[in-house]
C-alpha positions as CSV (number, residue, x, y, z in Angstrom):
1,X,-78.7,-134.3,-22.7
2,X,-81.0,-133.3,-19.8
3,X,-80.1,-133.9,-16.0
4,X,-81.8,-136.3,-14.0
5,X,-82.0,-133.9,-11.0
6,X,-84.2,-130.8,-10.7
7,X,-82.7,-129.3,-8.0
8,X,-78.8,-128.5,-7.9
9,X,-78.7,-129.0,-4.4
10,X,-75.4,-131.3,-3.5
11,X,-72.6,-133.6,-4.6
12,X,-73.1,-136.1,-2.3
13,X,-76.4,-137.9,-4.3
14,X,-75.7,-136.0,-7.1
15,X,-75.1,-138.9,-10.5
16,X,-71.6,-139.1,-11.6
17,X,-73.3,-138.8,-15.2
18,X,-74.7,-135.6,-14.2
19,X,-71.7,-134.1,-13.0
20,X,-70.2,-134.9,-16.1
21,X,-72.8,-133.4,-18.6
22,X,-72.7,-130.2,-16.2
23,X,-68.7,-130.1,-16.9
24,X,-69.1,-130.7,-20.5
25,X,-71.6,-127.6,-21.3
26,X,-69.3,-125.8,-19.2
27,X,-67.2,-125.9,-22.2
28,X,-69.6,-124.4,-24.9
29,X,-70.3,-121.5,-21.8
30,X,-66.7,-120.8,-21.2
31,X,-66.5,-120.1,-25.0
32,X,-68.8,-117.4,-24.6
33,X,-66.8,-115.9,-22.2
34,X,-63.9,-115.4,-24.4
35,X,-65.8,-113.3,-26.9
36,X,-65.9,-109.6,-27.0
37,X,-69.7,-109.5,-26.9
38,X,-70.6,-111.7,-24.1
39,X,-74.5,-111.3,-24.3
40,X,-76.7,-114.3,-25.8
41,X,-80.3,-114.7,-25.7
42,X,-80.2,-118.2,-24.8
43,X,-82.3,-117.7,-21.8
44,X,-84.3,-114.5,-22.8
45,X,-87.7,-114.7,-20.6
46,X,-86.6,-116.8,-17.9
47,X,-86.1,-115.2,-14.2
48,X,-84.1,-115.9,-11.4
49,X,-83.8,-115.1,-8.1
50,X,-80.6,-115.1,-5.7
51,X,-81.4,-115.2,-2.5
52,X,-78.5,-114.7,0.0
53,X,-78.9,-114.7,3.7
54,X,-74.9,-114.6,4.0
55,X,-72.4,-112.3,3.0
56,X,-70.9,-113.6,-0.7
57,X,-68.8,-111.8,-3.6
58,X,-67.6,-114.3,-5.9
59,X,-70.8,-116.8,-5.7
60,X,-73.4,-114.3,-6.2
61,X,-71.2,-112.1,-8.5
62,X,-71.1,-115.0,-10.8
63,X,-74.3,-116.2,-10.6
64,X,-75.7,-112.9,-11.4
65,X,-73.3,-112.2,-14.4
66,X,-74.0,-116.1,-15.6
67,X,-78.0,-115.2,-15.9
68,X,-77.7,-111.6,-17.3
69,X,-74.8,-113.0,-19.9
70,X,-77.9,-115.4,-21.1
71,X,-80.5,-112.1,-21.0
72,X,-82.2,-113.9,-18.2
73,X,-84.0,-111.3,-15.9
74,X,-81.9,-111.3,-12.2
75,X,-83.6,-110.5,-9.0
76,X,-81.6,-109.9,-5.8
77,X,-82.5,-110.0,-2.6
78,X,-81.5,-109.2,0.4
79,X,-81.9,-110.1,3.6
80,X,-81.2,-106.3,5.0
81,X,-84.2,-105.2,3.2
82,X,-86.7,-107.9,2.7
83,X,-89.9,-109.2,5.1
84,X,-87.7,-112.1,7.0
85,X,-86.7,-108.8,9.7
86,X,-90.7,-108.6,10.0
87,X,-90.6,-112.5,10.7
88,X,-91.5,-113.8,7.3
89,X,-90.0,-117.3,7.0
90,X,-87.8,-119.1,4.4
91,X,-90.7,-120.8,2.9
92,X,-92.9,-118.1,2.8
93,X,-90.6,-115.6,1.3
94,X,-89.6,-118.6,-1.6
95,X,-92.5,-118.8,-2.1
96,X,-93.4,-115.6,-2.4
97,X,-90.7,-114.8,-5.2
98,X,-92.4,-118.0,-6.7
99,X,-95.7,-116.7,-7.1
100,X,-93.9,-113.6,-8.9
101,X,-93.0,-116.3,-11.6
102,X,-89.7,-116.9,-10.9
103,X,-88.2,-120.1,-12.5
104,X,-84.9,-120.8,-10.5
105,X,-83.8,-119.2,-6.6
106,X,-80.2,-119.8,-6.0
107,X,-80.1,-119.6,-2.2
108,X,-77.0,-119.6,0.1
109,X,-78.1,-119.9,3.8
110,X,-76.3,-120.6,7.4
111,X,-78.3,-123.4,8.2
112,X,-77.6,-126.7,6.5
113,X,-80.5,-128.3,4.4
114,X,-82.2,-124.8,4.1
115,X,-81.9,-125.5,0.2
116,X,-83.1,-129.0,0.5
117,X,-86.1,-127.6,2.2
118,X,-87.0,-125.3,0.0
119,X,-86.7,-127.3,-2.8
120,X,-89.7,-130.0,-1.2
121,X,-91.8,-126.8,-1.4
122,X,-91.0,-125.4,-4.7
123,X,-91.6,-125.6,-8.2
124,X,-88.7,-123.7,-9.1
125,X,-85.8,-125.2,-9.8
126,X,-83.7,-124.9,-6.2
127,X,-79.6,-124.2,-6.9
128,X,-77.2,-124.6,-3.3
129,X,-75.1,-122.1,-3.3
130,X,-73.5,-122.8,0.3
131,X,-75.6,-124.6,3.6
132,X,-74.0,-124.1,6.7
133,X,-70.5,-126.2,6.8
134,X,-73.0,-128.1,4.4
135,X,-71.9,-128.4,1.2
136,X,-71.3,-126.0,-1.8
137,X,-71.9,-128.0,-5.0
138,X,-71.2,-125.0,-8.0
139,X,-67.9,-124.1,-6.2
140,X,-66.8,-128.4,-6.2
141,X,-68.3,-128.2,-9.4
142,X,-66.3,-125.5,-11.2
143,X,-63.2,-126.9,-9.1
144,X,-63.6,-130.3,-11.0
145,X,-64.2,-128.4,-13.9
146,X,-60.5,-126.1,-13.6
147,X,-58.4,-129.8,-12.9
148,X,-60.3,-130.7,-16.1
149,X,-59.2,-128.0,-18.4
150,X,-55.9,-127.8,-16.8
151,X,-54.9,-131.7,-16.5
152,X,-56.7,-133.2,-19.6
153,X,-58.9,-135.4,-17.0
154,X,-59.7,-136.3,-13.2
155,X,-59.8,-139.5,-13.1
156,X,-56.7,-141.1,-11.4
157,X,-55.0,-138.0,-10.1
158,X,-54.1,-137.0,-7.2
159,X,-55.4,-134.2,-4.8
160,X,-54.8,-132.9,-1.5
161,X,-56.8,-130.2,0.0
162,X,-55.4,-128.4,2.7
163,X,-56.5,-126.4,5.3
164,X,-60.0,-126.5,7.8
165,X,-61.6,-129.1,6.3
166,X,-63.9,-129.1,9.6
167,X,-65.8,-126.0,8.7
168,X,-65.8,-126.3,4.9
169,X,-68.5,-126.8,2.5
170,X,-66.0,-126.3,-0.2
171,X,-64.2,-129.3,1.3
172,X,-67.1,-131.9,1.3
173,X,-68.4,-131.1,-2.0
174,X,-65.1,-131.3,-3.8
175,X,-64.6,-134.6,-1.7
176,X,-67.6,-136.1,-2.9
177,X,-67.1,-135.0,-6.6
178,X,-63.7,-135.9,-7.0
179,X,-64.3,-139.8,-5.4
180,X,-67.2,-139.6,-7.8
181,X,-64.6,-138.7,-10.8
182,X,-61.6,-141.3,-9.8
183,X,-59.9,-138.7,-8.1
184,X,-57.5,-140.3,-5.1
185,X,-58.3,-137.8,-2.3
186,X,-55.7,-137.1,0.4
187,X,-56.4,-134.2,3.0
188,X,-54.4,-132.3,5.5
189,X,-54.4,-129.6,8.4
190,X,-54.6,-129.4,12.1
191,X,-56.0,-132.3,14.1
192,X,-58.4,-129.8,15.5
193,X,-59.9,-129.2,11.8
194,X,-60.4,-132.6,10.8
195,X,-63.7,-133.9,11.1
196,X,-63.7,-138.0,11.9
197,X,-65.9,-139.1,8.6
198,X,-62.9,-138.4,6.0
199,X,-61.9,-142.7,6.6
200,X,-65.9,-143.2,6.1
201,X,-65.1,-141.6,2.8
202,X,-62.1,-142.9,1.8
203,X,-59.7,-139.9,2.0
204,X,-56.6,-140.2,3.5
205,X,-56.1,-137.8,6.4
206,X,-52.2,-136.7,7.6
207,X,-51.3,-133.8,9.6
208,X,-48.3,-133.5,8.2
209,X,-48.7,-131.3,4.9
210,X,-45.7,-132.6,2.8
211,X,-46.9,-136.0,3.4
212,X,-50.6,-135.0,2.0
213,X,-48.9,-133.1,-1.2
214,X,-46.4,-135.8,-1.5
215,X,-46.3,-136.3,-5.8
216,X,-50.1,-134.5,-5.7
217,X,-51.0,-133.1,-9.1
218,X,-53.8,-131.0,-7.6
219,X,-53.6,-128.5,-4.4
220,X,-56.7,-126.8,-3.3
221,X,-56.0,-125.0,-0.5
222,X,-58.8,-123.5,2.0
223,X,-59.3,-120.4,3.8
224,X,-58.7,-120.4,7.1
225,X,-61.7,-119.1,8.4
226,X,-60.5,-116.3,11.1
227,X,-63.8,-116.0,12.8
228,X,-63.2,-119.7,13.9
229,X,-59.7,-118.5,15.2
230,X,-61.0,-116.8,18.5
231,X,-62.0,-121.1,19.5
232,X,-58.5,-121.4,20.1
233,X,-58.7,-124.5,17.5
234,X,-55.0,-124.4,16.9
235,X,-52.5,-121.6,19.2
236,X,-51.6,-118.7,16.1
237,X,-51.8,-117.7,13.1
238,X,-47.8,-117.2,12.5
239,X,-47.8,-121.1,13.7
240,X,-50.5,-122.0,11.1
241,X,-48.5,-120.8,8.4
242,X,-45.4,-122.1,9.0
243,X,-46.6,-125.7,9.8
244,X,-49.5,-125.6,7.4
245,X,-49.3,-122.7,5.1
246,X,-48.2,-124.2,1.0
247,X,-45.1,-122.0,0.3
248,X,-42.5,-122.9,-2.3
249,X,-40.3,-124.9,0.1
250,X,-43.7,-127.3,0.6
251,X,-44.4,-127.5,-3.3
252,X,-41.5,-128.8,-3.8
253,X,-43.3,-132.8,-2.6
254,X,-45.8,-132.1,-5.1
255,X,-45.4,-132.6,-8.8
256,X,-43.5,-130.7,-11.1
257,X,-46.7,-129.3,-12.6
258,X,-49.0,-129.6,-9.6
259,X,-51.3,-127.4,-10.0
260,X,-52.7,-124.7,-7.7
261,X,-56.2,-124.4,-6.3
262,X,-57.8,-121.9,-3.7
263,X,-61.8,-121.2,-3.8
264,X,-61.1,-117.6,-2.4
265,X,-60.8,-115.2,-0.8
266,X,-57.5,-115.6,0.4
267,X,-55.8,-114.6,3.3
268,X,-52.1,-114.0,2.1
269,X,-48.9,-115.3,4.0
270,X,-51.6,-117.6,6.1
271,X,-52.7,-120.6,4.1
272,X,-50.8,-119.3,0.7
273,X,-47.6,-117.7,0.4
274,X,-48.3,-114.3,-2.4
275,X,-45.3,-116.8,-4.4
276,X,-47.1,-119.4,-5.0
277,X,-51.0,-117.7,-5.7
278,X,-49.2,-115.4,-8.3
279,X,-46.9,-118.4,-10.0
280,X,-47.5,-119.8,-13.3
281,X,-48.6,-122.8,-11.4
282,X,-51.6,-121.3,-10.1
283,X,-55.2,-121.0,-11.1
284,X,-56.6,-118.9,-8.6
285,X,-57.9,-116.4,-11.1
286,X,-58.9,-118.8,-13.9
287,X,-61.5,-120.7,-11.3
288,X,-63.0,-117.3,-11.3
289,X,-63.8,-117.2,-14.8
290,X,-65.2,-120.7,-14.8
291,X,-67.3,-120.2,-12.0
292,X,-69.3,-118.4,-14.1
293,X,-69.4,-120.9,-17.2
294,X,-70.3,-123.7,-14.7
295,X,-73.1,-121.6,-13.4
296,X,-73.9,-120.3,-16.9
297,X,-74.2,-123.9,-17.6
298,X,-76.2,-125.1,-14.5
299,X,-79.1,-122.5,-15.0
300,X,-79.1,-123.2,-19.2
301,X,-79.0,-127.0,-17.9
302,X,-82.6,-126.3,-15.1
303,X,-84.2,-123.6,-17.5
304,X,-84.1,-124.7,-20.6
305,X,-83.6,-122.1,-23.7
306,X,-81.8,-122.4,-26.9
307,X,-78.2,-123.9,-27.9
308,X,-75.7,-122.7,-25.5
309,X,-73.7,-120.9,-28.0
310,X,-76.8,-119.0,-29.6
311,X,-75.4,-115.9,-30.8
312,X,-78.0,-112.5,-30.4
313,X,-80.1,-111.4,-33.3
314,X,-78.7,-107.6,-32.5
């Protein structure tokens, strides 16, 4: 079933019924990922383009690997090296890459709505791959898609996410996706890092952490970003951790089998005790993985090619 948007560009608009189809290829892609041979030619002649103007490991890591795993020709580019230090602009250099008849940029950019943009200009499929404090659908996206494998569904559980929700793109996408689901939403963290539109969106807001993760099935816990640190928005580290930080003595509000969440990279003994990232209880790891079957299916989904579990004819 095709999706009714062209563009992969945010949760917030994006159709619940589209979310759900993305999830549900996701499966067939993740299969695919289990086998010794990875390679299938499902979207042999296509091209993409990822086009970071931030630091990233784990997004464009996976990205790459989810276009080269369907034989799909990756291009990288970097800012370092490119014509934007001669002045080029956005448009002009997406559109450049364009002309060189690339089907699909993937674009992660400081500046919220740089994707949007792009995508009023572009034939090329346009994928959101972080926007400022913006949003970051493919990382929400693979989160819904890890409480899915793990809890059997989404609908009607219960999640807390933890941390600076202020900052986060992670945050606003998963908010939006899990609402969109039937997910009850609960957040927590410092006053400081709590924007005011949470109510808007019907998440309930505490400050006190064992009152967010009180019987919560679900955890996702943020990173505490440290380059915000030097604002002063709370007074230390050490005091983040012990009021805020989810150790072992703070899991025990949550469910028996609550599981735990964190989109990475983590700053140990901060937000996460090493206990509780390394327990059976977490999936830290495993959202790795399906990062790249949720992005395997999201390009398979805007390009087009064969049957997602195509197998190569070599």
């Amino acid at each position: 079933m095709p999706l009714k948007c062209r563009d992969i560009l945010g949760l917030e608009h994006m159709e619940t019924d589209d979310i759900k189809i993305i999830l549900k290829t996701a499966e067939s892609f993740k299969q695919i990922l289990e086998r010794d041979i990875k390679k299938v030619p499902t979207l042999r002649g296509k091209s993409m383009v990822t086009l970071f103007y931030e630091p990233s490991t784990r997004t464009r890591s996976s990205f790459e690997l989810a276009g080269k795993y369907m034989s799909a020709d990756v291009i990288n580019f970097s800012k370092a090296t490119s014509s934007v230090n001669k002045g080029e602009t956005l448009k002009d250099t997406a559109k450049t890459i364009e002309m060189m008849g690339v089907e699909t940029v993937v674009i992660r950019h400081p500046a919220a709505g740089a994707p949007h943009m792009l995508a009023r200009h572009l034939d090329a499929a346009v994928v959101n791959a972080g926007d400022g404090a913006h949003e970051h659908p493919t990382q929400a996206l693979l989160d819904l898609f890890t409480i899915k494998q793990k809890k059997g569904k989404i609908e009607g559980l219960k999640v807390a996410i933890i941390g600076d929700i202020l900052h986060s793109r992670v945050a606003r996408s998963n908010i939006w996706g899990l609402k969109k689901m039937g997910a009850e939403v609960v957040t927590a963290g410092p006053k400081t890092l709590l924007p005011p539109f949470l109510d808007e969106l019907g998440v309930k807001v505490y400050t006190k952490v064992e009152d967010a993760i009180d019987n919560a099935d679900v955890v996702n816990i943020l990173r505490i970003q440290l380059e915000r640190q030097k604002k002063g928005l709370f007074p230390s580290l050490r005091e983040y951790s012990i009021i805020f930080g989810i150790d072992s003595d703070k899991l025990k509000y949550a469910k028996e089998d609550v599981l735990i969440m964190h989109p990475g990279p983590l700053n140990r003994g901060i937000e996460i005790s090493s206990e509780v990232a390394d327990s059976d209880r977490s999936s830290i790891n495993e959202q790795v993985t399906n990062g790249v079957a949720v992005r395997m299916a999201i390009l398979y989904l805007l390009m087009g090619g064969g049957k997602p579990g195509e197998q190569a004819n070599y």
